[in-house]
C-alpha positions in Angstrom: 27.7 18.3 17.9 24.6 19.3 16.2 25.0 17.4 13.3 25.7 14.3 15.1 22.3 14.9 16.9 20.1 14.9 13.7 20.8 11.5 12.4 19.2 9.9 15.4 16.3 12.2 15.5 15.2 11.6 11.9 15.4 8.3 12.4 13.1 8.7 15.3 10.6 10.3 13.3 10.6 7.8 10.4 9.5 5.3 13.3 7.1 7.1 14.3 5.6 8.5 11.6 5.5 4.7 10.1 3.9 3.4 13.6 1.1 5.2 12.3 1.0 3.0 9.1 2.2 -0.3 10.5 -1.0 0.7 13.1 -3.3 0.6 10.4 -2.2 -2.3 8.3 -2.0 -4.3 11.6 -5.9 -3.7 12.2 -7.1 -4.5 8.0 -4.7 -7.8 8.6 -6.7 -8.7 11.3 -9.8 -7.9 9.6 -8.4 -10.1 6.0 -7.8 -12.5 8.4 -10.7 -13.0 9.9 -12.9 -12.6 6.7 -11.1 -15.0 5.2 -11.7 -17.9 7.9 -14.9 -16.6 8.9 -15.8 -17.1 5.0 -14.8 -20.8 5.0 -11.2 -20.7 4.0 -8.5 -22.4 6.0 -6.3 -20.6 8.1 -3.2 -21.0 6.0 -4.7 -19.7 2.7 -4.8 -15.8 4.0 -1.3 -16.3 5.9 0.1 -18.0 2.9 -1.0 -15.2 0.6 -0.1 -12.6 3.0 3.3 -13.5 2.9 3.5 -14.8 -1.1 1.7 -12.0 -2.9 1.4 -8.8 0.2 -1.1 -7.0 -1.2 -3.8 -6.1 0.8 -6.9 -5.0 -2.0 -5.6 -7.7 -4.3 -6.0 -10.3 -1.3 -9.2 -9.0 -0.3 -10.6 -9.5 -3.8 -9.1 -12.7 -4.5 -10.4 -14.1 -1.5 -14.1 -12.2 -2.2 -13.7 -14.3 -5.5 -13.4 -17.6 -4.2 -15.6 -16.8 -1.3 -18.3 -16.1 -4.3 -17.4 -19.8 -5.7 -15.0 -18.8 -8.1 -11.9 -20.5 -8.9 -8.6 -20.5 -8.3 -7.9 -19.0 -12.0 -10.7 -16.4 -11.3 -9.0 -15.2 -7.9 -5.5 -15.0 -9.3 -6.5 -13.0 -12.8 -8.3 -10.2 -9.7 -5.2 -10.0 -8.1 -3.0 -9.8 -11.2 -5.6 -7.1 -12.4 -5.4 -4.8 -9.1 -1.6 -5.1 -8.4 -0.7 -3.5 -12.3 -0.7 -0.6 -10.5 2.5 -1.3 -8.9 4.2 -1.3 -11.9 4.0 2.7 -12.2 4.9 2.5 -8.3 8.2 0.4 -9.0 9.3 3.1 -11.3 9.0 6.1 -9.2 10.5 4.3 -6.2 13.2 2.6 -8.6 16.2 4.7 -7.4 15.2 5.0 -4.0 15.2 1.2 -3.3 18.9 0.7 -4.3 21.1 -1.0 -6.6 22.3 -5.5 -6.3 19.5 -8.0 -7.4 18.8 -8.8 -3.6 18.2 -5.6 -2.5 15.7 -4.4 -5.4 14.3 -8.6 -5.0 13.1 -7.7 -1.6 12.5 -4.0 -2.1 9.9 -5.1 -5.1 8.2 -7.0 -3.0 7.6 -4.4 -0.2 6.1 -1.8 -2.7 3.1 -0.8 -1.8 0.6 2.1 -1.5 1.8 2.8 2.4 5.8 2.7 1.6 5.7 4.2 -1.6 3.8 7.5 -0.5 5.8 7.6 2.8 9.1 7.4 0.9 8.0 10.0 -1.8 6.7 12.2 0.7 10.8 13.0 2.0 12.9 15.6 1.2 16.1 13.9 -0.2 16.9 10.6 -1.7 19.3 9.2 1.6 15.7 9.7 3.7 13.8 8.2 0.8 15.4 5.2 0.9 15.6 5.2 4.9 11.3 5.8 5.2 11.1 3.6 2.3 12.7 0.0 4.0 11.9 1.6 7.4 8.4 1.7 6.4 8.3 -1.5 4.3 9.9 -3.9 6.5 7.8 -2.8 9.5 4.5 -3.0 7.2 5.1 -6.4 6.2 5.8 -7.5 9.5 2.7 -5.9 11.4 0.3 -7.2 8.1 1.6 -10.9 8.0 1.4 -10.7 12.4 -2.1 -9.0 11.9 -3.2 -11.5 9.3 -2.4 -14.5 11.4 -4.4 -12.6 14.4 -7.2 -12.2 12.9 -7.0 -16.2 10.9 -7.0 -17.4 14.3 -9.4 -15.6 15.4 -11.8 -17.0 12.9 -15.7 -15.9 13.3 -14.9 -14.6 16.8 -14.9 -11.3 15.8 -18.2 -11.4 13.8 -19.5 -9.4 11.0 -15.9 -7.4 10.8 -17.3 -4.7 8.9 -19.5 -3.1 11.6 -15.5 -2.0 13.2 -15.2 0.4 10.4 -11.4 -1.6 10.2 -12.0 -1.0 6.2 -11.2 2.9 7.1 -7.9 2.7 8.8 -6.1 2.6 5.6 -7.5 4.8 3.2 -7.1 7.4 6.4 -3.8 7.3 6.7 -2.5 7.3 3.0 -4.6 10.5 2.9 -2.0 11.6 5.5 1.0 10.9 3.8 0.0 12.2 0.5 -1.4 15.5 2.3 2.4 17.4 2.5 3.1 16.8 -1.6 -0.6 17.8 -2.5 -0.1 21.2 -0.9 3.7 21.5 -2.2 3.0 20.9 -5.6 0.2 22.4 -7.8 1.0 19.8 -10.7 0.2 17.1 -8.1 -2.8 18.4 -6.9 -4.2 18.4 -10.4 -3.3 14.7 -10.8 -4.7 13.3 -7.4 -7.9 15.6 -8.2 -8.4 14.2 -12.1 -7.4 10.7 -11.0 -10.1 11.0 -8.0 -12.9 12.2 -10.1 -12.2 9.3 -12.5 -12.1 6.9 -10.2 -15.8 8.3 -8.6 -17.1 8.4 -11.4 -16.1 4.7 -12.4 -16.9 3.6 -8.8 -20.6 2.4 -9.4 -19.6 0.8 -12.6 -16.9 -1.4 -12.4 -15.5 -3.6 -9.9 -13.9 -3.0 -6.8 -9.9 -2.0 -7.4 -10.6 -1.0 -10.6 -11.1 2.8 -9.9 -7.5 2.7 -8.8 -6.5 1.8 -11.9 -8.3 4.2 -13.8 -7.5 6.9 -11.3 -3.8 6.3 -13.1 -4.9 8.5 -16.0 -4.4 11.8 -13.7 -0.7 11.0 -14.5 -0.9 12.1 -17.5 -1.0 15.8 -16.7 1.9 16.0 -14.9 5.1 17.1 -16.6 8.5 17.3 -15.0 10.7 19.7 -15.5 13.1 19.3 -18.6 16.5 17.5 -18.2 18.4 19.9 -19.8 17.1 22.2 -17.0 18.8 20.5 -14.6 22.2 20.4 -16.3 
């Protein structure tokens, strides 16, 4: 009997432990949105992009470039830029999402920040890949709902950065990664290597970028052996 009560209950936590994400991502779509058609552009060029590319700090700079009057090219090349980061995310979450070209199609496209950390953040693969499309599926929902909000909503809602909406995020990824910083010593010397690059960088270069660089704390981690594990 008491094993047939913990599926449900995990499954409850998942859900609410992702309501937390899909709360934040709901407020910065809002807040995209809203810069976006407060900045000139027409409502369906931050919904279109939302659903297309789903990738918040990519979208926000692509739109800041064309909002600056650059062009199309410009805007794409930022995204392109920011979003090479997934590319180290798709190989940590590679196993998790699941095997069949449909399956790792849509799972590809949900890899973010958010789902990634969530998913890594579990104790065993079978909850990994439940946090990971629990969390993804409900985070693309709330942004794309959140986006068209706040596209509506146009100029409404003012100068949107006086909300402090830019904070939600950052906030809560903190609070998913917190559990595997104070687990693993190796990843605490990674996040703090890749934080001080990316600090350091911040004044320098371009917004996004210091994600990039903060990359390089990777390098100091090493897993254990294979053979080990034989």
């Amino acid at each position: 009997m008491r094993s047939l009560q913990r599926t449900p209950q995990g499954a409850d936590s998942l859900l609410r432990d992702s309501s937390l994400v899909w709360l934040a991502s709901g407020i910065v779509g809002v807040s995209f949105g809203a810069v976006s058609v407060a900045g000139g552009l027409p409502v369906w060029v931050p919904v279109l992009m939302s659903l297309v590319v789903y990738a918040g700090s990519a979208q926000f700079s692509a739109v800041g470039v064309l909002l600056a009057g650059g062009g199309p090219v410009a805007a794409a090349a930022t995204g392109l830029l920011l979003n090479t980061r997934t590319a180290a995310f798709s190989l940590a979450v590679a196993e998790i999402i699941g095997t069949g070209r449909a399956t790792r199609f849509l799972g590809a496209h949900l890899v973010t920040d958010e789902t990634v950390a969530f998913a890594l953040a579990q104790p065993d693969l079978a909850r990994q890949r439940r946090a990971f499309w629990i969390s993804g599926l409900g985070l693309f929902a709330v942004w794309n709902i959140g986006v068209l909000a706040g596209a509506l909503a146009g100029s409404a809602l003012g100068d949107t950065a006086r909300y402090g909406l830019d904070a939600a995020f950052p906030a809560v990824l903190v609070a998913l990664v917190l559990p595997a910083l104070r687990a693993d010593a190796t990843v605490r010397r990674c996040a703090l290597l890749g934080a001080a690059l990316a600090l350091a960088a911040t004044p320098a270069v371009p917004a996004g970028v210091p994600v990039l660089l903060a990359l390089a704390g990777l390098f100091l981690h090493r897993g254990p052996a294979r053979g080990a594990a034989a």
